[in-house]
N, CA, C and O atoms as a Tripos MOL2 file, in Angstrom:
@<TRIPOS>MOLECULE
protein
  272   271    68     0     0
PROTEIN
NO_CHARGES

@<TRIPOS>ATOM
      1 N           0.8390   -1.1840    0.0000 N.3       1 UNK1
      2 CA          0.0000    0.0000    0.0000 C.3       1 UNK1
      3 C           0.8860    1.2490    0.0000 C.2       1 UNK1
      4 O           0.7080    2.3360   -0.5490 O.2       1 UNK1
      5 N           1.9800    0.7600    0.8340 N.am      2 UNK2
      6 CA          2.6010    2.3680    0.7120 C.3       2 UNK2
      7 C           3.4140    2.1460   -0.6910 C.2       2 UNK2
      8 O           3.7810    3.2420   -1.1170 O.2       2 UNK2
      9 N           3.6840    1.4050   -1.2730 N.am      3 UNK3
     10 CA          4.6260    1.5960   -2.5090 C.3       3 UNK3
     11 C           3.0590    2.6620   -3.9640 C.2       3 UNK3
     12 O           3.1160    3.6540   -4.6900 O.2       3 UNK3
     13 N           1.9680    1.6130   -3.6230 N.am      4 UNK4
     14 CA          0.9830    2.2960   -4.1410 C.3       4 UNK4
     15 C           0.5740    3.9240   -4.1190 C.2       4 UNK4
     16 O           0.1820    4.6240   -5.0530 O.2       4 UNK4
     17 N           0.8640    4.3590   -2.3670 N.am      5 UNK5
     18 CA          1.0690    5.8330   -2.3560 C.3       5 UNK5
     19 C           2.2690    6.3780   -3.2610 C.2       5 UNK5
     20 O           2.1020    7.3600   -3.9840 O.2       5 UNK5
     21 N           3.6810    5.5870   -3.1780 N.am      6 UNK6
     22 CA          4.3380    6.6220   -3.4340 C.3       6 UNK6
     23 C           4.4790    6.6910   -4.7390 C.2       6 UNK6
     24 O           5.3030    7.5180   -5.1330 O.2       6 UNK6
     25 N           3.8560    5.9970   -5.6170 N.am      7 UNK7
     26 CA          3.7850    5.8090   -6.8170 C.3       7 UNK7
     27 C           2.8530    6.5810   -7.5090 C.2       7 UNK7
     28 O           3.0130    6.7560   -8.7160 O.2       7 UNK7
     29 N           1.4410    7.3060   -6.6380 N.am      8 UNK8
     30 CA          0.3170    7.5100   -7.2620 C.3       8 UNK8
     31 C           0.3180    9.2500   -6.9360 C.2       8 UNK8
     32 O          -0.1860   10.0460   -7.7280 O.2       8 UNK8
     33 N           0.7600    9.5320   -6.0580 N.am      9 UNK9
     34 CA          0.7010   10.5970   -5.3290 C.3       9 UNK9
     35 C           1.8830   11.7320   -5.9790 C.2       9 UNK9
     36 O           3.0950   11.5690   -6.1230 O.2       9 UNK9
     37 N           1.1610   12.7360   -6.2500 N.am     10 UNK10
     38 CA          2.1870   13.9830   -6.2250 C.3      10 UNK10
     39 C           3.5240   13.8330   -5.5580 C.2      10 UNK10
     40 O           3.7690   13.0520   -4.6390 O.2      10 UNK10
     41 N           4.6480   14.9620   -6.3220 N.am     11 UNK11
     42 CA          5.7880   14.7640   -5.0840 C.3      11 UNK11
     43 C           5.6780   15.8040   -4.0030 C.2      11 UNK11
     44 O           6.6450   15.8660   -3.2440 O.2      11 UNK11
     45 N           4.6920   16.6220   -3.7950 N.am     12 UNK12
     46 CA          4.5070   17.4260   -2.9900 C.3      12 UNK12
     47 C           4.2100   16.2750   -1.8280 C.2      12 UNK12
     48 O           4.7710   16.3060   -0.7320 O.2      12 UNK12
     49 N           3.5040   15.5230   -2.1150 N.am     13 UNK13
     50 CA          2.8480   14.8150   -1.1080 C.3      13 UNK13
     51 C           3.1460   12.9990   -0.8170 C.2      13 UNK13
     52 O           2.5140   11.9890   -0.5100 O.2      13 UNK13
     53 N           4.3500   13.3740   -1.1090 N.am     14 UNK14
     54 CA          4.8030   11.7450   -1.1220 C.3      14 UNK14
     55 C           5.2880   11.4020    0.7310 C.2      14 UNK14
     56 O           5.5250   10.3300    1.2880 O.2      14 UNK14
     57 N           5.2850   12.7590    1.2420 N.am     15 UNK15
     58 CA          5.4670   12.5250    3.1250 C.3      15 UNK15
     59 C           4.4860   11.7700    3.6140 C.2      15 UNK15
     60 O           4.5450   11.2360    4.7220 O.2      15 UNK15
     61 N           3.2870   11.6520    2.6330 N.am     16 UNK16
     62 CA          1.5650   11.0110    3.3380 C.3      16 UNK16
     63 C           2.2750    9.3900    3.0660 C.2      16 UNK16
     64 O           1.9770    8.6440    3.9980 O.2      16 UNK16
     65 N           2.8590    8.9320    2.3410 N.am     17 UNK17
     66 CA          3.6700    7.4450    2.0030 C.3      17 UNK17
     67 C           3.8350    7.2570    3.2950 C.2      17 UNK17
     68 O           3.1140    6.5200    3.9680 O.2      17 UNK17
     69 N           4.8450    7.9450    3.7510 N.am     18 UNK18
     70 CA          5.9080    7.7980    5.2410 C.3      18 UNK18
     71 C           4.6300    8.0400    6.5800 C.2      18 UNK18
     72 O           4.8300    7.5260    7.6800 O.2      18 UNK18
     73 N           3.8100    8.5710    6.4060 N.am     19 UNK19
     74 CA          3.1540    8.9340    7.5450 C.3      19 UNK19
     75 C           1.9910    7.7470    7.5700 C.2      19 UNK19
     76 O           1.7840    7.0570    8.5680 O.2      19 UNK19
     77 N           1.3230    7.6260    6.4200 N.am     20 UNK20
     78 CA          0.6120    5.9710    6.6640 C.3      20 UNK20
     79 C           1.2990    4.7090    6.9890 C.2      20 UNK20
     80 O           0.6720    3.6820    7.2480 O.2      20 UNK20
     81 N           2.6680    4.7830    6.9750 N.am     21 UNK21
     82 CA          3.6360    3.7410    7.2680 C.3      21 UNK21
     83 C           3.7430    3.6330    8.7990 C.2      21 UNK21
     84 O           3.2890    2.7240    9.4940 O.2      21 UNK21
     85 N           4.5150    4.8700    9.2560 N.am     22 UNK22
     86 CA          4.3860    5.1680   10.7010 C.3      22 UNK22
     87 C           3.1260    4.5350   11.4830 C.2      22 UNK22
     88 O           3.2520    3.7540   12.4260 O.2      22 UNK22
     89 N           1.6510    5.0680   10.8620 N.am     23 UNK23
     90 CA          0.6690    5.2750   11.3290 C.3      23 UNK23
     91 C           0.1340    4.1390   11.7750 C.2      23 UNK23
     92 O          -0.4830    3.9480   12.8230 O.2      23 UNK23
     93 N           0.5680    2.9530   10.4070 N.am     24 UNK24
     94 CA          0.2980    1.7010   10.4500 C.3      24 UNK24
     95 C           1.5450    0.8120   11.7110 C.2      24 UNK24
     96 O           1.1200   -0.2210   12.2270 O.2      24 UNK24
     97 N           2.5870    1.1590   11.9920 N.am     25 UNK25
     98 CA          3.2620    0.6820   12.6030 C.3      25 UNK25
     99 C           3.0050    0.8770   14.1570 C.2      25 UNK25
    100 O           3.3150    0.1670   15.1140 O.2      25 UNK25
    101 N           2.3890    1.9830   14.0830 N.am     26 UNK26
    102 CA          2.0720    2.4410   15.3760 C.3      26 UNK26
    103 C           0.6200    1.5990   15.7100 C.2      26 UNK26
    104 O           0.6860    1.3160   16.9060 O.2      26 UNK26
    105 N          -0.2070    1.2660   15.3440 N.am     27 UNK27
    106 CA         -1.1310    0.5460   15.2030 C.3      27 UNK27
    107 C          -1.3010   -0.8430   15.4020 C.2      27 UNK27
    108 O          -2.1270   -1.4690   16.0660 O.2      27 UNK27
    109 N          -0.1580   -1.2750   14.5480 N.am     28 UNK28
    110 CA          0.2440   -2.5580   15.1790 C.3      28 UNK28
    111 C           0.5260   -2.5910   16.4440 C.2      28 UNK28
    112 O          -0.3190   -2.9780   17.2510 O.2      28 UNK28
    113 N           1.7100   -2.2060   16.8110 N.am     29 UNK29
    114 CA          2.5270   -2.4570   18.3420 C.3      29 UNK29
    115 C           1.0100   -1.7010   19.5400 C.2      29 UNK29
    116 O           0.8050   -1.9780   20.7210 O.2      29 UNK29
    117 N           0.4780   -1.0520   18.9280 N.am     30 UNK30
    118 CA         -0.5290   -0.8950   19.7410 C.3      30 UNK30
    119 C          -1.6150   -1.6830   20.4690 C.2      30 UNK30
    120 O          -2.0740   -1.6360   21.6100 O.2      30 UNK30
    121 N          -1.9840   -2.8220   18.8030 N.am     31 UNK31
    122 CA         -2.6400   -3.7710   19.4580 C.3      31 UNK31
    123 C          -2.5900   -4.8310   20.1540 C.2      31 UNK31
    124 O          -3.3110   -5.4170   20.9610 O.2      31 UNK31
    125 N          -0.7060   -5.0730   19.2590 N.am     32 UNK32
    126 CA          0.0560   -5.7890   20.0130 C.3      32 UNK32
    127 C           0.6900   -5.9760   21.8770 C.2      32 UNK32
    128 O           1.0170   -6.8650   22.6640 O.2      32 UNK32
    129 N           0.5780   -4.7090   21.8190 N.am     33 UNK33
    130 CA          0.8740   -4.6730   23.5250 C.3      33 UNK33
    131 C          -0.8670   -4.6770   23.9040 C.2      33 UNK33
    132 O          -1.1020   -4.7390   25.1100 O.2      33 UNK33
    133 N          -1.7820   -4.6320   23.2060 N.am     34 UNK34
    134 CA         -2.8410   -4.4810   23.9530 C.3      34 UNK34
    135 C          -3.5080   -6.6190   24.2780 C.2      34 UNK34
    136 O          -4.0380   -7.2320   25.2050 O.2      34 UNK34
    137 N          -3.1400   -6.8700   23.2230 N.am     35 UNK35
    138 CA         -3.5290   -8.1950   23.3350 C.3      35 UNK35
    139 C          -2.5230   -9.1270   24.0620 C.2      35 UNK35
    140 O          -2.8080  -10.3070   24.2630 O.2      35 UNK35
    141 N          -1.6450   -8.7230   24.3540 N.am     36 UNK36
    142 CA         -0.4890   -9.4430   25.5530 C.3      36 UNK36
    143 C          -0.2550   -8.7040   26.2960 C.2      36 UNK36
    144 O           0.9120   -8.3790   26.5150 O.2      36 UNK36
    145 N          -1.1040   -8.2710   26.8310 N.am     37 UNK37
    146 CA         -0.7330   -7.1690   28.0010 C.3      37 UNK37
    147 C          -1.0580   -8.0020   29.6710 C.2      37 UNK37
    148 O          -1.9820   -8.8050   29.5420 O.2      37 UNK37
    149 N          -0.6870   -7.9740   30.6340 N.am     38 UNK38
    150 CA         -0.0050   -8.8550   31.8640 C.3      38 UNK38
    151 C          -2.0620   -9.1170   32.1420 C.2      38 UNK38
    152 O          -2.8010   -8.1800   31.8390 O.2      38 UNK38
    153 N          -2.5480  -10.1810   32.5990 N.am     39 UNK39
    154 CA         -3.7740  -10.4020   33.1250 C.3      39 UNK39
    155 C          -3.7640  -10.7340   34.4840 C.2      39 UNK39
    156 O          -2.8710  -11.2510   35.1560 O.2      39 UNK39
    157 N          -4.8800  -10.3640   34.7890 N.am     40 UNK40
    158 CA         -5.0610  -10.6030   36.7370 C.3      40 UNK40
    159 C          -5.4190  -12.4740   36.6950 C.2      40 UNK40
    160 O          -5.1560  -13.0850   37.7310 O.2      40 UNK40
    161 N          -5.8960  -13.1320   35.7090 N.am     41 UNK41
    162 CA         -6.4110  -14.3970   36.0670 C.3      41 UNK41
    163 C          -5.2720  -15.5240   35.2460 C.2      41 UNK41
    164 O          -5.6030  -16.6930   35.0450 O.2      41 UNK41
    165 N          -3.8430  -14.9500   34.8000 N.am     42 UNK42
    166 CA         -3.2030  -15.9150   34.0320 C.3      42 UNK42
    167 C          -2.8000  -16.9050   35.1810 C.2      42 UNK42
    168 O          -2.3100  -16.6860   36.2880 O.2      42 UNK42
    169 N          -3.2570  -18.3440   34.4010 N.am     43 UNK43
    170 CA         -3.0700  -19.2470   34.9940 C.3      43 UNK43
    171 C          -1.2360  -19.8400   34.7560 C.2      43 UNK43
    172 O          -0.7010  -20.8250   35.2650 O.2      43 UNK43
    173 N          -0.7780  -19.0440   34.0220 N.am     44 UNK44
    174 CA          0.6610  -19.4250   34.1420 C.3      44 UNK44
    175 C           1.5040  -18.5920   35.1580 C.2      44 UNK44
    176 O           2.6010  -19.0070   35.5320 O.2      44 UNK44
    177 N           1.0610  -17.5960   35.5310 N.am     45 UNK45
    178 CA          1.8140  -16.9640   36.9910 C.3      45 UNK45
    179 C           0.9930  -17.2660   37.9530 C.2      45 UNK45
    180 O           0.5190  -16.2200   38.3970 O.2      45 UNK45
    181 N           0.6000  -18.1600   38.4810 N.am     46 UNK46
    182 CA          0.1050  -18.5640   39.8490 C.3      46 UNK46
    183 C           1.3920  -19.1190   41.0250 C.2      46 UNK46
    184 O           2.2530  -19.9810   40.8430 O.2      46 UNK46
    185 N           1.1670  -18.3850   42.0790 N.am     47 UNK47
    186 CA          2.2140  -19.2150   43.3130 C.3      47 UNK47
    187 C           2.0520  -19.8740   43.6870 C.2      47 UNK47
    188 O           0.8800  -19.7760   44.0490 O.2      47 UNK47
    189 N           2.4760  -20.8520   44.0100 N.am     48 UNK48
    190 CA          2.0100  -21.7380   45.0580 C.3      48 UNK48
    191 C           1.7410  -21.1540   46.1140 C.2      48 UNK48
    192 O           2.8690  -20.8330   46.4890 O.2      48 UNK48
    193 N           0.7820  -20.6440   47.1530 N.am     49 UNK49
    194 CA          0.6490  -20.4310   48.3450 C.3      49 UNK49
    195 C           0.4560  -21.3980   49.6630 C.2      49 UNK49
    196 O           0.4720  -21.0720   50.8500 O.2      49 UNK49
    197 N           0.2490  -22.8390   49.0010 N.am     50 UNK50
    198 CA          0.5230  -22.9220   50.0060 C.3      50 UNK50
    199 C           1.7320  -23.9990   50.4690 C.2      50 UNK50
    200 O           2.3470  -24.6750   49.6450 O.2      50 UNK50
    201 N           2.0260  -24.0610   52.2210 N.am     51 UNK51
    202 CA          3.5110  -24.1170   52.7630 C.3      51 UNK51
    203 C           3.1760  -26.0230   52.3680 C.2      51 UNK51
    204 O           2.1950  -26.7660   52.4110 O.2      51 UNK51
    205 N           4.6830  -26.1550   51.9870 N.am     52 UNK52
    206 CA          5.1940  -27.6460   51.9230 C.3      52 UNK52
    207 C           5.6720  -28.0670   53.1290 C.2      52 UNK52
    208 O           6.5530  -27.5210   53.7930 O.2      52 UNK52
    209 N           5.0720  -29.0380   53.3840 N.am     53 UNK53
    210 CA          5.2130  -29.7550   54.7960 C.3      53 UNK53
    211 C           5.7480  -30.8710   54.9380 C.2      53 UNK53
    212 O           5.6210  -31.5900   55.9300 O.2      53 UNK53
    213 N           6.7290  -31.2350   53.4440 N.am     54 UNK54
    214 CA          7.0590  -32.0490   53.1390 C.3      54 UNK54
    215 C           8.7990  -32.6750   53.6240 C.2      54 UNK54
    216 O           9.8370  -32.2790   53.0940 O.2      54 UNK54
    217 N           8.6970  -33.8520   54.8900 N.am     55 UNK55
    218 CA         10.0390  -33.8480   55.7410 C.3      55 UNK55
    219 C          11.0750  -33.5970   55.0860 C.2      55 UNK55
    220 O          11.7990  -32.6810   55.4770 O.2      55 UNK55
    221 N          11.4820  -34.4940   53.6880 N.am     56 UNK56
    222 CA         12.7280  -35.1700   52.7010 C.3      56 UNK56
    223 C          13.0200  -32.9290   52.9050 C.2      56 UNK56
    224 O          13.9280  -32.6910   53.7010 O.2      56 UNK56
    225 N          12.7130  -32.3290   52.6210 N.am     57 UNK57
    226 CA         12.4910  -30.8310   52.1760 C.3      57 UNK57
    227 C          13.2520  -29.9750   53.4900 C.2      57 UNK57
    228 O          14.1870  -29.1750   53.4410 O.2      57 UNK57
    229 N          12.7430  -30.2990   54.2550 N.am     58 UNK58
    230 CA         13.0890  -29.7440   56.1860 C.3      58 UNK58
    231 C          14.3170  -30.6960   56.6990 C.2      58 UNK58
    232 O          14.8450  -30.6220   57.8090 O.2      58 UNK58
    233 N          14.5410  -31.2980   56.0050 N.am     59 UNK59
    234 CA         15.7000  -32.7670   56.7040 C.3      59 UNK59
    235 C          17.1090  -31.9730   56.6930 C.2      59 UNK59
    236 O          17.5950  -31.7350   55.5870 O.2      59 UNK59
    237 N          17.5680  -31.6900   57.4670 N.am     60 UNK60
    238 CA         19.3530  -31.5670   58.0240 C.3      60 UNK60
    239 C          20.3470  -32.1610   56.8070 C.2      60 UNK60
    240 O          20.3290  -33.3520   56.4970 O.2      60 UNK60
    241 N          21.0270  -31.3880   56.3010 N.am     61 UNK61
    242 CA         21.9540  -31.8500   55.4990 C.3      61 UNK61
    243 C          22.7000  -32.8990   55.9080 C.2      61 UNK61
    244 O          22.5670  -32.9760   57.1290 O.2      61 UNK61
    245 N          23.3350  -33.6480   55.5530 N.am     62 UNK62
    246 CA         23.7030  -34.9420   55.9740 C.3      62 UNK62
    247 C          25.4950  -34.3890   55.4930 C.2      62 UNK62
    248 O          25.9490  -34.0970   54.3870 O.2      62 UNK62
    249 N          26.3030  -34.4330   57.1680 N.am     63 UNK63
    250 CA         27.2680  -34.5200   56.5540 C.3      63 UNK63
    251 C          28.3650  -35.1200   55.8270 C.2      63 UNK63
    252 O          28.7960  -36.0200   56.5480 O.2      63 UNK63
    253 N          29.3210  -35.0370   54.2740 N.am     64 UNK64
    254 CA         29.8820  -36.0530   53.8460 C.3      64 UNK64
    255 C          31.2200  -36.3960   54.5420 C.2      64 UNK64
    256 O          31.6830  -35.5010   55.2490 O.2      64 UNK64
    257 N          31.8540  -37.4540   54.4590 N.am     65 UNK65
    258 CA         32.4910  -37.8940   55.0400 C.3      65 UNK65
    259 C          34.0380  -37.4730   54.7680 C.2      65 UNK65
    260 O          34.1510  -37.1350   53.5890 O.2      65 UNK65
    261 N          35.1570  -37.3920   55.4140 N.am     66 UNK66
    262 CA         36.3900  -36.5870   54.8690 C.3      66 UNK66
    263 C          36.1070  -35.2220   55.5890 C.2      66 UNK66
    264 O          36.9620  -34.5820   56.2010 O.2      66 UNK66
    265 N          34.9240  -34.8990   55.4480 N.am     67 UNK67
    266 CA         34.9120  -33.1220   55.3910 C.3      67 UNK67
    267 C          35.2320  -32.5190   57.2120 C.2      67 UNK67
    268 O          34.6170  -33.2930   57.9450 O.2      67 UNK67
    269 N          35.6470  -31.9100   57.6850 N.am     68 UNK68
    270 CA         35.8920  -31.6010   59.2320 C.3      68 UNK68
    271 C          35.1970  -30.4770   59.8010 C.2      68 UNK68
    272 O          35.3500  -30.1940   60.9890 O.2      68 UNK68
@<TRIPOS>BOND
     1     1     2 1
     2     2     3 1
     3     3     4 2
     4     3     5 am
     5     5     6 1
     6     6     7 1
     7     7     8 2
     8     7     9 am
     9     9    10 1
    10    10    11 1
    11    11    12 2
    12    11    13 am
    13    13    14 1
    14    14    15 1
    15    15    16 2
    16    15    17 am
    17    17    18 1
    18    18    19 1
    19    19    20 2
    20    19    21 am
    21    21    22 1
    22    22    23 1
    23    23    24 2
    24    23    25 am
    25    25    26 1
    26    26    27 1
    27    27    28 2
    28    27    29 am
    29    29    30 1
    30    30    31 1
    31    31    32 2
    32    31    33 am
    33    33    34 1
    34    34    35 1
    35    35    36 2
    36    35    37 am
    37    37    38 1
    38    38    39 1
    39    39    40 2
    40    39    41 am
    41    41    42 1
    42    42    43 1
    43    43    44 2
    44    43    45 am
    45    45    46 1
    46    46    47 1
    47    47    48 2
    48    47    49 am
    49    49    50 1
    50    50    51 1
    51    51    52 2
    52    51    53 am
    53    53    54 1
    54    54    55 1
    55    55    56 2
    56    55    57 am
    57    57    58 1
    58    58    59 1
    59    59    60 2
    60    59    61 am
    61    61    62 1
    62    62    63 1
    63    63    64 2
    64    63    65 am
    65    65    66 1
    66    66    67 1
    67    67    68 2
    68    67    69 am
    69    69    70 1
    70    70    71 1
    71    71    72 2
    72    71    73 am
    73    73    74 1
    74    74    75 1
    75    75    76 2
    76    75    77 am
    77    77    78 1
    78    78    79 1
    79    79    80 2
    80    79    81 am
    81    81    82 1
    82    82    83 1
    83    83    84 2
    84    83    85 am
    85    85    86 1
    86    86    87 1
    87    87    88 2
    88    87    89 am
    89    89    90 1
    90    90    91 1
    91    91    92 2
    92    91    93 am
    93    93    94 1
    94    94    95 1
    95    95    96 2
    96    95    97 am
    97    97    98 1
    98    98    99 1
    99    99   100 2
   100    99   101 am
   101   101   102 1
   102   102   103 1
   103   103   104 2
   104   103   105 am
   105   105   106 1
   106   106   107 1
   107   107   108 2
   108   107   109 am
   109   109   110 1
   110   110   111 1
   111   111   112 2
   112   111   113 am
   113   113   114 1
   114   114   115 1
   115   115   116 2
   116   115   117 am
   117   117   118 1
   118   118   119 1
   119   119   120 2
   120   119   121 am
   121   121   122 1
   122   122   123 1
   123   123   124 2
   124   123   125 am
   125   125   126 1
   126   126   127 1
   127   127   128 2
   128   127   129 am
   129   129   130 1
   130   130   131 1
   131   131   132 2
   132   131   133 am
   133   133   134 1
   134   134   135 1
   135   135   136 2
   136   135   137 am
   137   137   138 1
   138   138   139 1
   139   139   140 2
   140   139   141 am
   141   141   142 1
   142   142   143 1
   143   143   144 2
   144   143   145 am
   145   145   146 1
   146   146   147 1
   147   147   148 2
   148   147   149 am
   149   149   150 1
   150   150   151 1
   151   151   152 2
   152   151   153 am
   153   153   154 1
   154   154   155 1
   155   155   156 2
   156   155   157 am
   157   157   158 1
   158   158   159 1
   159   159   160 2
   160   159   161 am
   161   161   162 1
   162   162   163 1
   163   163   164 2
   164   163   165 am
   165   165   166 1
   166   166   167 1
   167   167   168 2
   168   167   169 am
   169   169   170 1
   170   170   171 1
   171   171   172 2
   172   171   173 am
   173   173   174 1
   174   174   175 1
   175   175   176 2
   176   175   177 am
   177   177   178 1
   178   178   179 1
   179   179   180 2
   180   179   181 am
   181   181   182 1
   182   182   183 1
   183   183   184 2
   184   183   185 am
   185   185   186 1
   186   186   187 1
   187   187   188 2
   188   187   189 am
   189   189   190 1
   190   190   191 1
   191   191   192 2
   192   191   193 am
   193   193   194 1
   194   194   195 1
   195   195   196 2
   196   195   197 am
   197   197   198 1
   198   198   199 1
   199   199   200 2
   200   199   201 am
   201   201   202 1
   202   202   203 1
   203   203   204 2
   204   203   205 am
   205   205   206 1
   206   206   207 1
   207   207   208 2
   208   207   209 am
   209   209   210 1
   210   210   211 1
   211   211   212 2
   212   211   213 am
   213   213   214 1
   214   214   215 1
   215   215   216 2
   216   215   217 am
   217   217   218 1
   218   218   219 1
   219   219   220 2
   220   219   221 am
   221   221   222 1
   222   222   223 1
   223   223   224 2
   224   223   225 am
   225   225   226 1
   226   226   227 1
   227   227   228 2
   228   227   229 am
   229   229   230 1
   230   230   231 1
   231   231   232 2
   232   231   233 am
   233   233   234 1
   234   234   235 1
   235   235   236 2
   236   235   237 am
   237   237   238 1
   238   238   239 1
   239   239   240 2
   240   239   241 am
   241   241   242 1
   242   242   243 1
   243   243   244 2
   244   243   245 am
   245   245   246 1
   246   246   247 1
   247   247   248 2
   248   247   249 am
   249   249   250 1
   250   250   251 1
   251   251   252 2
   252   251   253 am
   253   253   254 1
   254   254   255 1
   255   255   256 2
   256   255   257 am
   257   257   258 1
   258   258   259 1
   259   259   260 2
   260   259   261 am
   261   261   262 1
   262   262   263 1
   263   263   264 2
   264   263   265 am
   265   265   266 1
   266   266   267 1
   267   267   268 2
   268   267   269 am
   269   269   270 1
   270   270   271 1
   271   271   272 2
@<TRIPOS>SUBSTRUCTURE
     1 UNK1         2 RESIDUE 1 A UNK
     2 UNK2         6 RESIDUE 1 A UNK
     3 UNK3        10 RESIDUE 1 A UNK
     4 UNK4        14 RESIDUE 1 A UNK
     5 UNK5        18 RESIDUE 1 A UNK
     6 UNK6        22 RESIDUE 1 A UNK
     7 UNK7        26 RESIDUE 1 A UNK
     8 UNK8        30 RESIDUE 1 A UNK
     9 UNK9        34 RESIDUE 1 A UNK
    10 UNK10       38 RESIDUE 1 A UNK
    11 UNK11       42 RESIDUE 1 A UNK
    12 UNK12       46 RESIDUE 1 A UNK
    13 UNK13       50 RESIDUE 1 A UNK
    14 UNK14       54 RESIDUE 1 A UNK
    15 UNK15       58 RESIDUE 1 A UNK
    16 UNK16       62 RESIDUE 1 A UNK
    17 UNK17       66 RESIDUE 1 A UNK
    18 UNK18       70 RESIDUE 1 A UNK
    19 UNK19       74 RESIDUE 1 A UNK
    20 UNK20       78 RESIDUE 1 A UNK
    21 UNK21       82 RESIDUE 1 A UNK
    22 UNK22       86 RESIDUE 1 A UNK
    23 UNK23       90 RESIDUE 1 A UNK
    24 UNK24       94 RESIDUE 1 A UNK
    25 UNK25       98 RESIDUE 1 A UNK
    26 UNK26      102 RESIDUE 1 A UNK
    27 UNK27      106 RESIDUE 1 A UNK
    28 UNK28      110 RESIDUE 1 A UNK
    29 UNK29      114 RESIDUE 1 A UNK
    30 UNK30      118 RESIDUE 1 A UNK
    31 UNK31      122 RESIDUE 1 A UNK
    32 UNK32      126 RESIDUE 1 A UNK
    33 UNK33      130 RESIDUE 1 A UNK
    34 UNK34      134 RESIDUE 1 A UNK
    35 UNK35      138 RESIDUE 1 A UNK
    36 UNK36      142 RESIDUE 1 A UNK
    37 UNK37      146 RESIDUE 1 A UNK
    38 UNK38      150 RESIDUE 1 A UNK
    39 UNK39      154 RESIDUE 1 A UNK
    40 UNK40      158 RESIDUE 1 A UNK
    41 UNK41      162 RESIDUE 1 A UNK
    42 UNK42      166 RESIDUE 1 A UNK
    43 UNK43      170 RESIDUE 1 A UNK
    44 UNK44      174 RESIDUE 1 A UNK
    45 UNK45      178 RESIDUE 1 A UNK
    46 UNK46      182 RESIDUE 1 A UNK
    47 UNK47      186 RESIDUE 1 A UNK
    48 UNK48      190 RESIDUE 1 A UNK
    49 UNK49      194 RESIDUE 1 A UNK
    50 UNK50      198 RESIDUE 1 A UNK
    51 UNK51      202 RESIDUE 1 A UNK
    52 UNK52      206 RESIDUE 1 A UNK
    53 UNK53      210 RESIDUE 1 A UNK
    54 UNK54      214 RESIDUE 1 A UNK
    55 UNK55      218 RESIDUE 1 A UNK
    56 UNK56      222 RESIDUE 1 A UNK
    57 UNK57      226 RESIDUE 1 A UNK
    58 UNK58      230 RESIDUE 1 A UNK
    59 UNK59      234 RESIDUE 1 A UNK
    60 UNK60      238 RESIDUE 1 A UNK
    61 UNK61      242 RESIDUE 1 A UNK
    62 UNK62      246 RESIDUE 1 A UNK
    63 UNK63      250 RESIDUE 1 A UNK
    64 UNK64      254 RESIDUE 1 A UNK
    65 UNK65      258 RESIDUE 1 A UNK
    66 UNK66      262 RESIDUE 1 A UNK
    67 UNK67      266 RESIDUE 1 A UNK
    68 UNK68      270 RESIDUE 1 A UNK
């Protein structure tokens, strides 16, 4: 489309090429950050909240042998 502007258009007015380009670029990344933008319900950032009570986890390092 823009090769179509700059082809069809006066040379007074061949800046409208560059400015529907922009316009369109800006448009994109616009919707683009709008459709991946951070959500309150994504189920891929959830924490675990709750505490592991799990012994193997809480167990005392075991010391190795040699070491003083």
């Amino acid at each position: 489309v823009v090769f179509l502007l700059d082809a069809t258009l006066p040379f007074e007015f061949t800046w409208l090429a560059n400015v529907f380009s922009e316009c369109t670029s800006l448009v994109f990344y616009l919707i683009t950050g709008f459709l991946f933008r951070p959500r309150g319900r994504n189920p891929y950032l959830k924490l675990d909240t709750e505490e592991d009570d799990d012994p193997e986890l809480n167990a005392e390092p075991i010391p190795m042998q040699g070491s003083s």
